[in-house]
Short mmCIF file of the C-alpha atoms (twelve columns), coordinates in Angstrom:
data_MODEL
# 
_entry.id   MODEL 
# 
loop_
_atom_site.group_PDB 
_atom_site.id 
_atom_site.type_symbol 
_atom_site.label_atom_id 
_atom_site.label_alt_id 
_atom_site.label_comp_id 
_atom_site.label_asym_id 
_atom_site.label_seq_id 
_atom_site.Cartn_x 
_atom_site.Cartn_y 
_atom_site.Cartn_z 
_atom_site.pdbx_PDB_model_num 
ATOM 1   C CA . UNK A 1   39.799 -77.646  82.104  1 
ATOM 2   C CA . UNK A 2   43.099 -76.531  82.342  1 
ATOM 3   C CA . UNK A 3   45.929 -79.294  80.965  1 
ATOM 4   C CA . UNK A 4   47.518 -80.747  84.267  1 
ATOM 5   C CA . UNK A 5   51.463 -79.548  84.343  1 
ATOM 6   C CA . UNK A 6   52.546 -83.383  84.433  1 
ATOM 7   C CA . UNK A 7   50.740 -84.105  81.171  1 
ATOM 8   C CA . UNK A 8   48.152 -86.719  80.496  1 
ATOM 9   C CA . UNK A 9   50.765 -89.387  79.494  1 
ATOM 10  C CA . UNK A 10  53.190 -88.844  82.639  1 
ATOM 11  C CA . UNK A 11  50.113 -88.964  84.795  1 
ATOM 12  C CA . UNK A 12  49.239 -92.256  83.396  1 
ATOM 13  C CA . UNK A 13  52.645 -93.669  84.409  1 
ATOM 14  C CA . UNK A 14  52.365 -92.298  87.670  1 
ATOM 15  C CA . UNK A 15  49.145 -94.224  87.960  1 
ATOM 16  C CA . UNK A 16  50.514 -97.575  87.000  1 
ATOM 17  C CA . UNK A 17  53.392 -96.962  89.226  1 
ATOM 18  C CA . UNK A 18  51.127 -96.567  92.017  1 
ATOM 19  C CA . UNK A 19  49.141 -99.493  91.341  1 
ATOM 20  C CA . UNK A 20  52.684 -101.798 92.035  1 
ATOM 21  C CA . UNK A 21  53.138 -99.863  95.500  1 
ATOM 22  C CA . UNK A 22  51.817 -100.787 98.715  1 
ATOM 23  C CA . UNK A 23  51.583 -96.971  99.452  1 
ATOM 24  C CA . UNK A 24  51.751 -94.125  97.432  1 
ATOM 25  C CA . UNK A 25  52.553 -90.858  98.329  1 
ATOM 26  C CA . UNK A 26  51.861 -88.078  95.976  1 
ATOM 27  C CA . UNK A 27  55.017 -85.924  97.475  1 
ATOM 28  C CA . UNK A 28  57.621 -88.958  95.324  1 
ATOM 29  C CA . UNK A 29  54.229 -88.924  92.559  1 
ATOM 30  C CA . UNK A 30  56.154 -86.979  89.779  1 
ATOM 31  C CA . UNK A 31  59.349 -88.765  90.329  1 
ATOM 32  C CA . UNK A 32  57.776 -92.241  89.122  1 
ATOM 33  C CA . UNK A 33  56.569 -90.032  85.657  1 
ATOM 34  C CA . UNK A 34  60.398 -88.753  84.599  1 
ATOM 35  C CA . UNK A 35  62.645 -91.729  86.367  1 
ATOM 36  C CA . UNK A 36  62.582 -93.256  83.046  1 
ATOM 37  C CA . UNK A 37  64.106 -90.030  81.072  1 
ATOM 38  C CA . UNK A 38  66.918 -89.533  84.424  1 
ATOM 39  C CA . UNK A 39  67.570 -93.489  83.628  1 
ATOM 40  C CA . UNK A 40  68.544 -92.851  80.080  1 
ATOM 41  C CA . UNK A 41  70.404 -89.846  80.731  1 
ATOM 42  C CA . UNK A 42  72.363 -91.035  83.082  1 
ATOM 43  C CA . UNK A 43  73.242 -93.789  80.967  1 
ATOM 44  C CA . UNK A 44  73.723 -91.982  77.678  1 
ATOM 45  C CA . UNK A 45  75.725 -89.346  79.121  1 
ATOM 46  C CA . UNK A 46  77.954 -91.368  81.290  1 
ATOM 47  C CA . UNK A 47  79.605 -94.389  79.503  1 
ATOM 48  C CA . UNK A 48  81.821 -95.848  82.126  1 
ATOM 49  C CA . UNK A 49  80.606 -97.338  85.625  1 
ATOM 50  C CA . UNK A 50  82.783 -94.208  86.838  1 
ATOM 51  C CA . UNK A 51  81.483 -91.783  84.966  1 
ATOM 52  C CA . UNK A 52  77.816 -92.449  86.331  1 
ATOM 53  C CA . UNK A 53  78.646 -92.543  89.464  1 
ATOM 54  C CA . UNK A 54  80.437 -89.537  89.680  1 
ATOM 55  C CA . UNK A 55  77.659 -87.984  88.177  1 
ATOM 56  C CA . UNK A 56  74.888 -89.191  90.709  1 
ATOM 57  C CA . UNK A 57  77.109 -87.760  93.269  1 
ATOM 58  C CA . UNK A 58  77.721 -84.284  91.608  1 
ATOM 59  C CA . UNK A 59  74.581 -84.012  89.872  1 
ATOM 60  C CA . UNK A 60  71.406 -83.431  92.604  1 
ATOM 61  C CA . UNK A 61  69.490 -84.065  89.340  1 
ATOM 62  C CA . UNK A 62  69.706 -87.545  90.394  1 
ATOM 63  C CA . UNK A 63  69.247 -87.843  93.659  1 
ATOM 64  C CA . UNK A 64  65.923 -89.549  92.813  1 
ATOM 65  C CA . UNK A 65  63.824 -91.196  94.462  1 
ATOM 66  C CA . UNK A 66  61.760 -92.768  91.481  1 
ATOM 67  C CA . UNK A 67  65.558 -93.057  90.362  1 
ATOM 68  C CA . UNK A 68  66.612 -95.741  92.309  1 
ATOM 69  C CA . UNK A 69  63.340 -97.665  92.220  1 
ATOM 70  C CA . UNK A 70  64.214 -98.106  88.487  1 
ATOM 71  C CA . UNK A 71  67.943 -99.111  88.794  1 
ATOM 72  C CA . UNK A 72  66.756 -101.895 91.605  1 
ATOM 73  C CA . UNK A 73  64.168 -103.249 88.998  1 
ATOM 74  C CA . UNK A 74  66.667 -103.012 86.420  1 
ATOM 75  C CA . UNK A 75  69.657 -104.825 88.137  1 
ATOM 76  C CA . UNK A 76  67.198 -106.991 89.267  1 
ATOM 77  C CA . UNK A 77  66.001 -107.967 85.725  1 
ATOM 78  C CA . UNK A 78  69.304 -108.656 84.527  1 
ATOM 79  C CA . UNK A 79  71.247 -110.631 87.268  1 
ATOM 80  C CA . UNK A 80  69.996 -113.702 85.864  1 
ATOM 81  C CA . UNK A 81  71.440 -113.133 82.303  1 
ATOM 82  C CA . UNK A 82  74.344 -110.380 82.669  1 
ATOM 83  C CA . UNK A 83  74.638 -110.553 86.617  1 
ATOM 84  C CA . UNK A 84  78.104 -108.183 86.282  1 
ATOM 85  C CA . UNK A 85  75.572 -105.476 84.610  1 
ATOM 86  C CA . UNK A 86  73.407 -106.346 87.301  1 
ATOM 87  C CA . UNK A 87  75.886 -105.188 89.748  1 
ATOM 88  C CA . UNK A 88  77.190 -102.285 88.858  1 
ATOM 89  C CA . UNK A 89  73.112 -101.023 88.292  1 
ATOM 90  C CA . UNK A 90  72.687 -102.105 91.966  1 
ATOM 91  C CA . UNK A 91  75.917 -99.918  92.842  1 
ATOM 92  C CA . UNK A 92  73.798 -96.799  91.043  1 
ATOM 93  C CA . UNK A 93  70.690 -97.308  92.778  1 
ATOM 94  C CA . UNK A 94  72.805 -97.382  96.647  1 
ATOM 95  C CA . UNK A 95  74.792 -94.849  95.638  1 
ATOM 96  C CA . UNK A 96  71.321 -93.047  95.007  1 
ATOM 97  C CA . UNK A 97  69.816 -94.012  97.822  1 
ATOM 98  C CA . UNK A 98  72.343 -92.894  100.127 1 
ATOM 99  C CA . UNK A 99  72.294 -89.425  99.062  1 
ATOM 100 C CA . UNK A 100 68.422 -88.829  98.746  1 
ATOM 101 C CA . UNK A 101 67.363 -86.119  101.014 1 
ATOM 102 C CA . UNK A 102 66.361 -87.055  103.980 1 
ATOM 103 C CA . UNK A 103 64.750 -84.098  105.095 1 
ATOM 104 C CA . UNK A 104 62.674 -84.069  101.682 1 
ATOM 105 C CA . UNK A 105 61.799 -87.498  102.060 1 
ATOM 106 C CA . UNK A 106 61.448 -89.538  105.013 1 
ATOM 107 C CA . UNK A 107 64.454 -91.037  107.054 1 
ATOM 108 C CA . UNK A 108 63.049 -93.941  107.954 1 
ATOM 109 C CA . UNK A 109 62.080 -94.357  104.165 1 
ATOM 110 C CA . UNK A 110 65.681 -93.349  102.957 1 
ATOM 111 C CA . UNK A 111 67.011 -96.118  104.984 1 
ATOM 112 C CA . UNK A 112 64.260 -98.917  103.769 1 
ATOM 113 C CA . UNK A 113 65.398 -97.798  100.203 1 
ATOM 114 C CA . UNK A 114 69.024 -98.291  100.932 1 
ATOM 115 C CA . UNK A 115 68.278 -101.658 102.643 1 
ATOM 116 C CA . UNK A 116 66.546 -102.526 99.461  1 
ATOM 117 C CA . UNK A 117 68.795 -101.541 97.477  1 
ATOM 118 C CA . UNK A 118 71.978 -103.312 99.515  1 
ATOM 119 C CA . UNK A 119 70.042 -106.566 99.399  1 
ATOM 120 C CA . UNK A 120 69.648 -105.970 95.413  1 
ATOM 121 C CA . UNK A 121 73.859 -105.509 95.438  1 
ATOM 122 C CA . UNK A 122 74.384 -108.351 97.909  1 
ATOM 123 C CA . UNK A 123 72.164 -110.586 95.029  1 
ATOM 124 C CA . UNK A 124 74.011 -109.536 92.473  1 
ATOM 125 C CA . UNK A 125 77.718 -110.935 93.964  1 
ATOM 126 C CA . UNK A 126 76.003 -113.987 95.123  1 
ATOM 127 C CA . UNK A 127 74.949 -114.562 91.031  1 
ATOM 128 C CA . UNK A 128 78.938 -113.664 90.602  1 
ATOM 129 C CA . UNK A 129 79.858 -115.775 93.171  1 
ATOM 130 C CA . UNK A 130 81.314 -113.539 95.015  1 
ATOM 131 C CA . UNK A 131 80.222 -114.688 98.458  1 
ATOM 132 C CA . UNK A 132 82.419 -112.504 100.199 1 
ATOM 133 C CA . UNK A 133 80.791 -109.799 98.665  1 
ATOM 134 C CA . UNK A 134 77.556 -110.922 99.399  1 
ATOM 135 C CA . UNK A 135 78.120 -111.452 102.855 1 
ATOM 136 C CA . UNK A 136 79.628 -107.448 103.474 1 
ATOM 137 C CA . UNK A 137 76.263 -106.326 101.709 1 
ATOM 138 C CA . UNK A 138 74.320 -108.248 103.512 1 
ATOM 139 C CA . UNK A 139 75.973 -107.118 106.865 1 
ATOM 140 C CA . UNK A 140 75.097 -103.687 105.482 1 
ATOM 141 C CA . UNK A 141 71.639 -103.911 104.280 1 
ATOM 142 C CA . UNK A 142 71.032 -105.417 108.003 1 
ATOM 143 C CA . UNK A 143 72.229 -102.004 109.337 1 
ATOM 144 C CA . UNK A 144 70.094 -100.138 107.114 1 
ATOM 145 C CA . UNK A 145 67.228 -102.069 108.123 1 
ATOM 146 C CA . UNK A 146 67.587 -101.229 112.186 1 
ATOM 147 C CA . UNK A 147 67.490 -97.093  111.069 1 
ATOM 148 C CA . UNK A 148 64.184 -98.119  108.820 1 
ATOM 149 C CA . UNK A 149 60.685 -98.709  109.800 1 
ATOM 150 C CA . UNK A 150 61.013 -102.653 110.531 1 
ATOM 151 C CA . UNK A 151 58.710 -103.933 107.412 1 
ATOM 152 C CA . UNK A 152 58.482 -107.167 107.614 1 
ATOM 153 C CA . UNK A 153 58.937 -107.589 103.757 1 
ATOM 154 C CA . UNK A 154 62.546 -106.414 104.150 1 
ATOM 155 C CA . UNK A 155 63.201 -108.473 106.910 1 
ATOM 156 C CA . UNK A 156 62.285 -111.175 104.849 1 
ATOM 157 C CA . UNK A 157 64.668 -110.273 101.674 1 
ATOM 158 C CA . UNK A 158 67.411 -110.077 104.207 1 
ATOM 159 C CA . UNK A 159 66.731 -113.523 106.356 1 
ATOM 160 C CA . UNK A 160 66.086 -115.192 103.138 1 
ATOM 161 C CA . UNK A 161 68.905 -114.242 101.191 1 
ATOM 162 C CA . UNK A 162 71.159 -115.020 104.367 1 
ATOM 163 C CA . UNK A 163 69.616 -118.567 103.669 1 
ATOM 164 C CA . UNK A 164 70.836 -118.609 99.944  1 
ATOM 165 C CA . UNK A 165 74.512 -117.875 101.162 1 
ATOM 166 C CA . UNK A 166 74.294 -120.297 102.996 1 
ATOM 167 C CA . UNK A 167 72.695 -122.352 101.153 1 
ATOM 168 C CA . UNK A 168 75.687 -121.762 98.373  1 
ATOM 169 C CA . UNK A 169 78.580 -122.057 100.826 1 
ATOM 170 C CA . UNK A 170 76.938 -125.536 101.275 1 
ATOM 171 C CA . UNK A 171 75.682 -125.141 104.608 1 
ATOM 172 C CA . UNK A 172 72.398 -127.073 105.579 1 
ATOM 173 C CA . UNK A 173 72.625 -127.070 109.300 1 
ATOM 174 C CA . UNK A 174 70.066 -125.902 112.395 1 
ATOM 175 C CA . UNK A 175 70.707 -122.211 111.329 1 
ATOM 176 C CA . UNK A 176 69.758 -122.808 108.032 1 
ATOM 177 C CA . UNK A 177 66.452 -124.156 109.384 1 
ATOM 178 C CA . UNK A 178 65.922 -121.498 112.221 1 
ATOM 179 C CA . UNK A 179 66.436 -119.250 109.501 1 
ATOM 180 C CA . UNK A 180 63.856 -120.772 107.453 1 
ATOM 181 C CA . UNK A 181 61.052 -120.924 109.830 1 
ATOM 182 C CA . UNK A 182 62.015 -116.876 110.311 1 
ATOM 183 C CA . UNK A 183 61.306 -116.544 107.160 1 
ATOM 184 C CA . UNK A 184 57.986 -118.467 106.838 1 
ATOM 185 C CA . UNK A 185 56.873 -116.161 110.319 1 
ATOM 186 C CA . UNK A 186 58.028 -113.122 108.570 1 
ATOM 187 C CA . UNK A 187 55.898 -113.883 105.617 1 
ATOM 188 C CA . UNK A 188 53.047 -114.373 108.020 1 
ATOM 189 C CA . UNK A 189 52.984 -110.945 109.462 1 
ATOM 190 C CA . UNK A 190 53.821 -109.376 106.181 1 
ATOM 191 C CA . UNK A 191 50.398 -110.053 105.216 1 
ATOM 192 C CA . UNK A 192 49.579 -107.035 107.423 1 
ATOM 193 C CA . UNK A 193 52.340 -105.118 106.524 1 
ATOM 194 C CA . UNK A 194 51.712 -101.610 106.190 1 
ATOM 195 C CA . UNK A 195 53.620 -100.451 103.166 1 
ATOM 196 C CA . UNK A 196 55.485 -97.034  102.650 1 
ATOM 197 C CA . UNK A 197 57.320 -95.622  99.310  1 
ATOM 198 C CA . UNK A 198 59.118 -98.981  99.149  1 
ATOM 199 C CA . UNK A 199 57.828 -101.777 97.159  1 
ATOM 200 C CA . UNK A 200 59.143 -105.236 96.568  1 
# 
């Protein structure tokens, strides 16, 4: 038969991508197959922290959805060992997030992602230190969570790093416990958590 328009290697990466999500959806499908090449682009083309994101916001190129997935895994992946690279990867994917169509997508989607990806910023200044920080993001990603569709695996990322904060500010008091048996509960209904375009 005809070759399919994606190619046969792109629609194997699509395929491994999907096997990572709780849901896939074949509308974001393609956008899984050429995140990687938008990732290097924006990167090779852009060598400040500026630079890139000036060009996510002028450039609708990369207002990705498979975009952002990659620059949370990425930041993610490197907080331990360069967390101030970490950061400013976790700045990208928000900064992606927030302008993703909404009316292409999903809104309730749009804002999981951006919860996602505030938590993934918030980690990032708590590996810096930067507690302030981490506290503003989190205050955020808790915002983005009330316009999203309630998973209980988000909820979770937010209550427990709201723990670690605490738990770094050297606070081991009743909220710190209350907190902890939200999370344990959380964890317990997330086991029937129907999943969307967001995976953890």
């Amino acid at each position: 038969g005809p070759a399919h328009p994606l190619g046969r290697n792109a629609l194997r990466a699509v395929h491994a991508q999907a096997a990572t999500l709780d849901h896939f959806d074949p509308l974001v499908g393609p956008e899984f197959a050429t995140r990687y090449e938008f990732f290097f682009r924006l990167l090779r083309e852009n060598e400040s922290h500026q630079e890139r994101l000036s060009a996510i916001e002028s450039d609708e190129l990369y207002h990705h959805w498979g975009l952002t997935q990659l620059l949370i895994e990425e930041s993610k992946s490197k907080r331990a060992g360069n967390p101030s690279y970490a950061k400013e990867l976790a700045e990208l994917a928000l900064r992606t997030a927030e302008l993703l169509d909404p009316a292409f997508y999903h809104p309730k989607w749009v804002a999981d992602l951006c919860a996602v990806a505030t938590v993934t910023l918030a980690e990032a200044h708590l590996a810096l230190e930067d507690f302030d920080g981490a506290k503003r993001h989190l205050r955020v990603a808790t915002r983005w969570q009330l316009d999203g569709t309630h998973r209980p695996r988000i909820a979770r990322a937010i209550a427990t790093l709201r723990v670690r904060i605490l738990w770094e500010l050297g606070q081991q008091d009743e909220e710190v416990d209350r907190l902890l048996e939200d999370v344990n509960l959380i964890e317990r209904q997330d086991n029937s958590d129907e999943g969307n375009l967001v995976s953890w």
